[in-house]
C-alpha positions as CSV (number, residue, x, y, z in Angstrom):
1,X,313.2,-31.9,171.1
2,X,313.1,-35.7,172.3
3,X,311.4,-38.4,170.4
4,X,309.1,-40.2,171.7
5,X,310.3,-44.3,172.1
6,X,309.1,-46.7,169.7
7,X,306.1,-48.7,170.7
8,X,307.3,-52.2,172.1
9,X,305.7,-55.3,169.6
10,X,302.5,-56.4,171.2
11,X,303.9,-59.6,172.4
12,X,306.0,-57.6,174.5
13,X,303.2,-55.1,175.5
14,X,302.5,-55.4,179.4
15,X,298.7,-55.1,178.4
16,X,298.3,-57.9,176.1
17,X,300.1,-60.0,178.2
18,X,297.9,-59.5,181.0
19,X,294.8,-60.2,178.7
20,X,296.9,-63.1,177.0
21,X,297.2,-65.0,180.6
22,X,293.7,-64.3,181.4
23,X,292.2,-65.8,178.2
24,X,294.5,-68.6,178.3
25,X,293.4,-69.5,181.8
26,X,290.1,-69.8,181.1
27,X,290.7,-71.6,178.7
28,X,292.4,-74.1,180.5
29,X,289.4,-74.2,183.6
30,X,286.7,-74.7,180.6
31,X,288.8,-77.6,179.3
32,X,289.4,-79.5,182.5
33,X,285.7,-78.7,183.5
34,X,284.6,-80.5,180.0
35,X,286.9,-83.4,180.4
36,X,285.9,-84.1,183.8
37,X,281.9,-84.2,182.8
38,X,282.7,-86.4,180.0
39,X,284.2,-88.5,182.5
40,X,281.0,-88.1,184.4
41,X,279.0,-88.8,181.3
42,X,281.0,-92.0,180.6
43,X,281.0,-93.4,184.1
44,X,277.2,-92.9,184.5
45,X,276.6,-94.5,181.1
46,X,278.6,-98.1,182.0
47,X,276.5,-97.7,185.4
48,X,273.5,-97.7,183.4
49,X,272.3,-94.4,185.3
50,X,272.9,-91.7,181.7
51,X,272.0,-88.1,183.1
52,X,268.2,-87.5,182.9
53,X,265.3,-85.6,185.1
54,X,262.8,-88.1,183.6
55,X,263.1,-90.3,187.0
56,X,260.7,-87.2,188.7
57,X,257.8,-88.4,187.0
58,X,258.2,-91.9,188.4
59,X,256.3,-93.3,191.3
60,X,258.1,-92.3,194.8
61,X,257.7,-95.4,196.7
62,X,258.1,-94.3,200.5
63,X,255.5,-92.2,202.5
64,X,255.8,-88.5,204.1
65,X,253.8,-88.0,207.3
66,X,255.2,-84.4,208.3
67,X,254.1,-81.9,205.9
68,X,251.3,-81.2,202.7
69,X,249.5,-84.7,202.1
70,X,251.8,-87.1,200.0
71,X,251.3,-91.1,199.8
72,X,254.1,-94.1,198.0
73,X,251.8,-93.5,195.0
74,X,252.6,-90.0,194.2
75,X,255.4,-88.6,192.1
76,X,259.4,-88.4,193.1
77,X,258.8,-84.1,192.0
78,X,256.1,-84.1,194.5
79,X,258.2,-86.2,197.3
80,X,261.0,-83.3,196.5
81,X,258.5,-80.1,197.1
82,X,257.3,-81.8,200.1
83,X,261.1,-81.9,201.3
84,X,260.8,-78.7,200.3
85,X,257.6,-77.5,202.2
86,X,259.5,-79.3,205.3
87,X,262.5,-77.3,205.0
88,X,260.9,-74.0,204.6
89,X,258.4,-74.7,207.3
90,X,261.4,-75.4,209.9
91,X,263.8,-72.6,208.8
92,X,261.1,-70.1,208.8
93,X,259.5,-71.0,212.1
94,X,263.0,-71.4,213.6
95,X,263.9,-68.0,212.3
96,X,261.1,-66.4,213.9
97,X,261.5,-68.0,217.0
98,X,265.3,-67.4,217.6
99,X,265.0,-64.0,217.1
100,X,262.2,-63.4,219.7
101,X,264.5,-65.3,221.7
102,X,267.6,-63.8,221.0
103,X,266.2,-60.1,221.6
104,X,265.0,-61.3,225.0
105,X,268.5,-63.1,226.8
106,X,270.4,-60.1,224.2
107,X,268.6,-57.4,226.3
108,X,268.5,-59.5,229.3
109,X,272.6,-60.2,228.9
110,X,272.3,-55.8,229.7
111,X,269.9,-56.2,232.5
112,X,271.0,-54.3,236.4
113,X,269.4,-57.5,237.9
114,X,271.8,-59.5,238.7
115,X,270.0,-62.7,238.5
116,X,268.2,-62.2,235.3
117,X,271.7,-60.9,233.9
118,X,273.3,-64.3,235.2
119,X,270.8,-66.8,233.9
120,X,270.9,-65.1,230.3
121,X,274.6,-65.5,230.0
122,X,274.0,-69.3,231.0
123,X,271.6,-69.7,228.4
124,X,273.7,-68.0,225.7
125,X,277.0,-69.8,227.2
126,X,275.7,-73.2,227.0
127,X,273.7,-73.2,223.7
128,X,276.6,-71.4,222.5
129,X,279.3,-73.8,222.7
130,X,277.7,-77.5,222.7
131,X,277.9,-78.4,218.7
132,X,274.6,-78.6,216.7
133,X,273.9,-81.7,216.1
134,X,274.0,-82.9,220.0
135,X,271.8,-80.1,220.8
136,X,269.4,-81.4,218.5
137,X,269.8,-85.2,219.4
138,X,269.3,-84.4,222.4
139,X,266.0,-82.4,222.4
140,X,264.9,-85.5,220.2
141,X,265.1,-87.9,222.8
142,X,263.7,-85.2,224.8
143,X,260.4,-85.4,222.8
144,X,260.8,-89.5,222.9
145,X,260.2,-89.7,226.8
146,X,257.0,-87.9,226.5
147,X,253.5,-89.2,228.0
148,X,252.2,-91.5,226.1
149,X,248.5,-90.5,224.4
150,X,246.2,-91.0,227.2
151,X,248.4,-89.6,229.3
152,X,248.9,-86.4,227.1
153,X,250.1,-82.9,229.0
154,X,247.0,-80.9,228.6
155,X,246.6,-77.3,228.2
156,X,242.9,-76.2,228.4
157,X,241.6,-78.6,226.8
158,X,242.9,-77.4,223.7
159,X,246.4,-78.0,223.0
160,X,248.2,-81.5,223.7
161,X,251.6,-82.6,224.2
162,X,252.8,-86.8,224.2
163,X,255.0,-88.7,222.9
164,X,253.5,-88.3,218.8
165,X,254.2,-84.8,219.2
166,X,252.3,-81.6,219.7
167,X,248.5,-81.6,218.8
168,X,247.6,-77.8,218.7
169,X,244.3,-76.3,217.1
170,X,243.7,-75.7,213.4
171,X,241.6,-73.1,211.2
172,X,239.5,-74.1,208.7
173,X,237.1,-72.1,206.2
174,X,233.6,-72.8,205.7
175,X,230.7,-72.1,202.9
176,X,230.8,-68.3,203.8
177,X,234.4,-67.8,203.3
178,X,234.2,-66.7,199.8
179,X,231.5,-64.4,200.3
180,X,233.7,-63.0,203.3
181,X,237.1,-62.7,200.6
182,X,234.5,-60.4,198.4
183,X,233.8,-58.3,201.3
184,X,237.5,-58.2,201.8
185,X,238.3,-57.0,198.5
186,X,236.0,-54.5,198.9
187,X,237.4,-53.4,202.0
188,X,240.6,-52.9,200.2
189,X,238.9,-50.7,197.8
190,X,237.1,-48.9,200.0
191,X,239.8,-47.6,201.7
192,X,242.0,-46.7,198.6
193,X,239.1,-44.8,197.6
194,X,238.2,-43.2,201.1
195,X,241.8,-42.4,201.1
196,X,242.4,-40.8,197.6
197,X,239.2,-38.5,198.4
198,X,240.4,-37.7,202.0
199,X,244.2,-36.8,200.1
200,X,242.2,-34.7,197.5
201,X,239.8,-32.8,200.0
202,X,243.0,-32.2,202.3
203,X,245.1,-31.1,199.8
204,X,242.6,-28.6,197.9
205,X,241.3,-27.1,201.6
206,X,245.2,-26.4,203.0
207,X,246.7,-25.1,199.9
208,X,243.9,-22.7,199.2
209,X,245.3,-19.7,201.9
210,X,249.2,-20.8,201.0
211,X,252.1,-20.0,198.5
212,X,253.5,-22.3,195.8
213,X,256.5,-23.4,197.8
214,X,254.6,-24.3,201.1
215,X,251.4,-26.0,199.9
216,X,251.3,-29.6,200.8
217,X,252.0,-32.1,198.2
218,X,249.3,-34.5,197.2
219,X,251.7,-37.3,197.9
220,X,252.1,-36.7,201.3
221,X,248.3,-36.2,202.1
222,X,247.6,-39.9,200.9
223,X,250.4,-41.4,203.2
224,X,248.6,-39.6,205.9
225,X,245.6,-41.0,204.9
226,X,246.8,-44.4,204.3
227,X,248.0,-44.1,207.6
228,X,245.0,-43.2,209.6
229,X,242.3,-43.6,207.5
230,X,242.7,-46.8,205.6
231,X,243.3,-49.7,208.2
232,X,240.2,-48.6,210.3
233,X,237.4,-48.4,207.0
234,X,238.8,-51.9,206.1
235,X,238.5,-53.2,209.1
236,X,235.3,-51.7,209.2
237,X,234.0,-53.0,206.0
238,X,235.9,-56.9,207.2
239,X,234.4,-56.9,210.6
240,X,230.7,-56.2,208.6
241,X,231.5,-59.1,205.9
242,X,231.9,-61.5,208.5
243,X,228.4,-61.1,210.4
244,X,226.5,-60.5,206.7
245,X,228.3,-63.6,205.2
246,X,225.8,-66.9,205.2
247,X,227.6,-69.0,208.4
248,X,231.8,-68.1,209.9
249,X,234.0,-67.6,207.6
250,X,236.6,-70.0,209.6
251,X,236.0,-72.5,212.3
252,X,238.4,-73.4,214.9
253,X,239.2,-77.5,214.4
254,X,240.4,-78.5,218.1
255,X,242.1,-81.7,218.2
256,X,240.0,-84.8,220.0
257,X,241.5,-88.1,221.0
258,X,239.7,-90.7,219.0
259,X,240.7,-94.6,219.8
260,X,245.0,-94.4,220.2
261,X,244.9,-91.3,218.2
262,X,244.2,-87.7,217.9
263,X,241.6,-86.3,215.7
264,X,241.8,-82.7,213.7
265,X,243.9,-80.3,214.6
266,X,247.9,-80.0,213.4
267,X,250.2,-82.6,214.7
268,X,253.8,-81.2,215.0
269,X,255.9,-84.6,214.9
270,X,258.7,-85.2,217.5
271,X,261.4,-84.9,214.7
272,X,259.8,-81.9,213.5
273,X,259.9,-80.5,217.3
274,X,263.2,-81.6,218.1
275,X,265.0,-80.2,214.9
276,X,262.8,-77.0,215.4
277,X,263.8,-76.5,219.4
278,X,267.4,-77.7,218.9
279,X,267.4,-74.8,215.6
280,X,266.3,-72.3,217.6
281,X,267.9,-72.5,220.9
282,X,271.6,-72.8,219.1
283,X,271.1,-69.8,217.0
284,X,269.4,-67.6,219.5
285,X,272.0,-67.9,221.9
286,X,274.2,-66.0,218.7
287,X,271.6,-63.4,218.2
288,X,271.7,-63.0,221.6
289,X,275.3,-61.6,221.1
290,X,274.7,-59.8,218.4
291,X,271.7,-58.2,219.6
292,X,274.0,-57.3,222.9
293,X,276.7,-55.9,220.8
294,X,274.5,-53.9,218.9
295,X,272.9,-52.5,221.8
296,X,276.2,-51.7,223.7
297,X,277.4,-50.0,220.2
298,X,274.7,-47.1,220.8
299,X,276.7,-44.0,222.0
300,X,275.9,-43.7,225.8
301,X,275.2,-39.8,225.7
302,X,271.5,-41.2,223.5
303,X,270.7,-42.9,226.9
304,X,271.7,-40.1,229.3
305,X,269.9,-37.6,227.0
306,X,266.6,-39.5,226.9
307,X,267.2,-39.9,230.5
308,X,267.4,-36.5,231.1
309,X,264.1,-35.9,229.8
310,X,262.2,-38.3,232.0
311,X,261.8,-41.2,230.4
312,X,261.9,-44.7,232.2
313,X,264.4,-47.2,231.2
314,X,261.9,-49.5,229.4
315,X,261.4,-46.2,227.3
316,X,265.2,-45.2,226.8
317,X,265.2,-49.1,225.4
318,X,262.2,-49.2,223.1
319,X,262.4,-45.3,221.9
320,X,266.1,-44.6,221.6
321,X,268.6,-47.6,222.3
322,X,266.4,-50.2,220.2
323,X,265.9,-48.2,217.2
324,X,269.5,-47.2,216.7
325,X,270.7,-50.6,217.7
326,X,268.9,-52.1,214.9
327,X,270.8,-50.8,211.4
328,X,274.0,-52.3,213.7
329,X,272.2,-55.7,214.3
330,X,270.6,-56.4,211.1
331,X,274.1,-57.2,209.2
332,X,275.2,-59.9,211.6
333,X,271.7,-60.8,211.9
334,X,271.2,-62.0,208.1
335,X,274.4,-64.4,208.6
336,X,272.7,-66.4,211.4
337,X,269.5,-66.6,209.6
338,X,271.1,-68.2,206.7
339,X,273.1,-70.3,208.9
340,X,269.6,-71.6,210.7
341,X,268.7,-72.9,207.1
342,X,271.7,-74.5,206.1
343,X,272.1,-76.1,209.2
344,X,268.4,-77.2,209.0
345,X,270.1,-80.3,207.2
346,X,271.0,-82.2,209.7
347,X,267.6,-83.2,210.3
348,X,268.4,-86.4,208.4
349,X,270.2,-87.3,211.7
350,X,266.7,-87.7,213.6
351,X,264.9,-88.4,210.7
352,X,262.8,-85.4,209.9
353,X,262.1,-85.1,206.0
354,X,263.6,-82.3,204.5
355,X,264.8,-81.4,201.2
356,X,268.0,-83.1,202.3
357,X,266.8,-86.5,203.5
358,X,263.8,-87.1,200.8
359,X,266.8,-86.8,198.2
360,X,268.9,-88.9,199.5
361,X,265.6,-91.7,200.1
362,X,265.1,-90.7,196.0
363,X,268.7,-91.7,195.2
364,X,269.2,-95.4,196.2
365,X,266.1,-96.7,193.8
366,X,266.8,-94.2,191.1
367,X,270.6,-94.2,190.8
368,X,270.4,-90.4,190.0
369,X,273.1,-89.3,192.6
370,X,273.7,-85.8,190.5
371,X,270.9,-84.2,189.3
372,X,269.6,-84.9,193.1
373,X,272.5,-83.1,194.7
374,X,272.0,-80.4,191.9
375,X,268.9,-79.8,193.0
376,X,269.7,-80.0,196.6
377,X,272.3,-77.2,195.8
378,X,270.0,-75.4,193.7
379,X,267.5,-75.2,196.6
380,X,269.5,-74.0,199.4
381,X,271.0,-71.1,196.9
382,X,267.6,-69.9,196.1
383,X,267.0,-69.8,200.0
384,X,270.1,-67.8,200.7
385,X,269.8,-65.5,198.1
386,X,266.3,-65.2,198.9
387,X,267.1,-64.1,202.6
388,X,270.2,-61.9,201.6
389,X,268.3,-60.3,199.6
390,X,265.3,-59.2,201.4
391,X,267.5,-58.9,204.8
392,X,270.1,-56.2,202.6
393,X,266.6,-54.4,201.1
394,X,265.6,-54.1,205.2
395,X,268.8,-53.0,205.9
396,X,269.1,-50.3,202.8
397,X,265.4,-49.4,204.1
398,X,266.2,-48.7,207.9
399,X,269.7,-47.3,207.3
400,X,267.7,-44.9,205.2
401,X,265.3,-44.1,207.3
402,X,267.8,-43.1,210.3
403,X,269.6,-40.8,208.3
């Protein structure tokens, strides 16, 4: 009977080694990570700019116009959230927008019309390949050549188009609007109520003739009743609120030229337009392909089939092609909607004040070059994660769903 070997000294084990290496190599990253931020430390401290946050509580010093209110006098924190606001306000209106218009030329790109067929794959071609940052230089100027205030392009009277931007009707509340919130809280508690009672009486009446195993779970009679039930009692009980509430709830603020300027109303600045148009065209033209793709990835037989049973082609698409398409498109999808608000940085180039630009106004008077990039990087993570996240939960939800 054989031996078995002797076991090798652990120096010379295959195991250890491997560990050994590892360890020793992070060793070596954490020690050229330290010695380069104590080189950081150092350099900052002869510049007289030592690492510190404190400079947020100082007074800004430049003004805002797009976004929440802000004035020279306010805090550099403030100035940042409003870069902030800006940002989110761009990339989430420039999402929404580029994927209305990307579903449209996608679906159009599959059109039998020739001409509508054509003109999509212009659109998509164009937008495609001319870079970024022309696209949205070029929509600035666009915006620059407008009327000029009295000479605004008018749409009923209501909203306004010139050379300041786009002047387009706001909502504000009045004295009954927190009498009409109560009688929308009690909307919503109405109809969990009417809905649990609905679910009870159901459930009681339709498992009294059944057996065990068929009788209808008490789950499954509320999502029925959420269903059909809830929306129309708390509409009922909202539409009520609003004529028993003392005055509207909301009145509609249309904007009025006053003197050289308009009056009320929001103002959508011609930086803010041409960042948002130049945005959205570039990175609908790529849903536009990815909404094609997906839609050409459907097996063909799912269209005969639905064909075969008489429905229309505008069914076949919104019943059966659409549906299936979309757990194929929603992948893709999430890379261009992170793209749209990354790329939402090069606003500096026109001037719009994002996150990006009001940091870089921040660093010249404070000298804090680092924690303001660290923040900036720190910003556009929580962004991203934000949207991969809910984007994957969408996609978990759907591909769920379908099977």
């Amino acid at each position: 009977m054989l031996q078995n070997p002797t076991k090798p000294p652990f120096w010379r084990d295959v195991r250890f080694l491997k560990v050994l290496f590892q360890v020793l190599f992070l060793l070596g990253v954490a020690a050229m990570a330290g010695f380069f931020y104590a080189n950081m430390m150092s350099g900052l401290r002869d510049q007289g700019h030592p690492l510190s946050l404190s400079f947020l509580r100082n007074e800004a010093g430049f003004e805002i116009t797009d976004g929440i209110d802000f004035n020279a006098s306010d805090t550099n924190l403030k100035a940042f959230w409003v870069g902030v606001v800006n940002t989110l306000r761009v990339s989430i209106l420039g999402v929404f927008c580029a994927t209305v218009l990307g579903f449209i030329f996608g679906v159009a790109r599959l059109s039998t019309n020739w001409l509508i067929r054509s003109i999509a794959a212009i659109y998509v071609e164009i937008f495609r390949n001319v870079p970024l940052l022309l696209q949205i230089l070029f929509w600035y100027a666009l915006t620059r050549s407008l009327p000029r205030i009295q000479e605004s392009i008018t749409i009923a009277d209501t909203f306004f188009l010139n050379v300041r931007g786009f002047y387009l009707p706001t909502i504000a509340g009045n004295a009954g609007l927190s009498v009409w919130l109560w009688y929308l809280l009690w909307g919503v508690v109405s109809a969990i109520i009417v809905v649990l009672c609905f679910a009870a009486f159901r459930h009681l009446s339709r498992s009294s003739g059944l057996e065990q195993t068929d009788r209808p779970s008490f789950a499954s009679n509320i999502i029925f009743g959420t269903k059909w039930i809830a929306a129309p009692v708390f509409m009922t009980v909202a539409i009520a609120g609003w004529f028993l509430s003392p005055g509207q709830p909301f009145e509609i603020i249309v904007p009025e030229l006053q003197g050289f300027n308009f009056v009320g109303g929001i103002n959508l600045t011609p930086e803010f337009l041409g960042l948002l148009v130049g945005l959205t065209v570039y990175t609908s033209a790529y849903i536009a392909e990815v909404v094609r793709g997906g839609i050409q990835a459907v097996v063909k037989g799912q269209r005969e089939a639905a064909r075969a049973v008489g429905l229309t082609e505008a069914q076949v698409l919104l019943s059966v092609v659409i549906p299936q398409a979309i757990p194929i498109i929603v992948p893709p999808l999430t890379s261009q909607y992170l793209n749209l608000a990354k790329n939402s940085s090069l606003a500096i180039a026109i001037g719009f004040l994002d996150v990006f630009h009001v940091a870089q106004r921040m660093m010249v008077p404070t000298g804090q070059t680092i924690p303001l990039f660290g923040m900036i990087m720190v910003t556009y993570l929580i962004m991203s994660l934000t949207t991969s996240v809910f984007m994957n939960w969408y996609n978990r939800h759907i591909t769920r769903f379908e099977r």
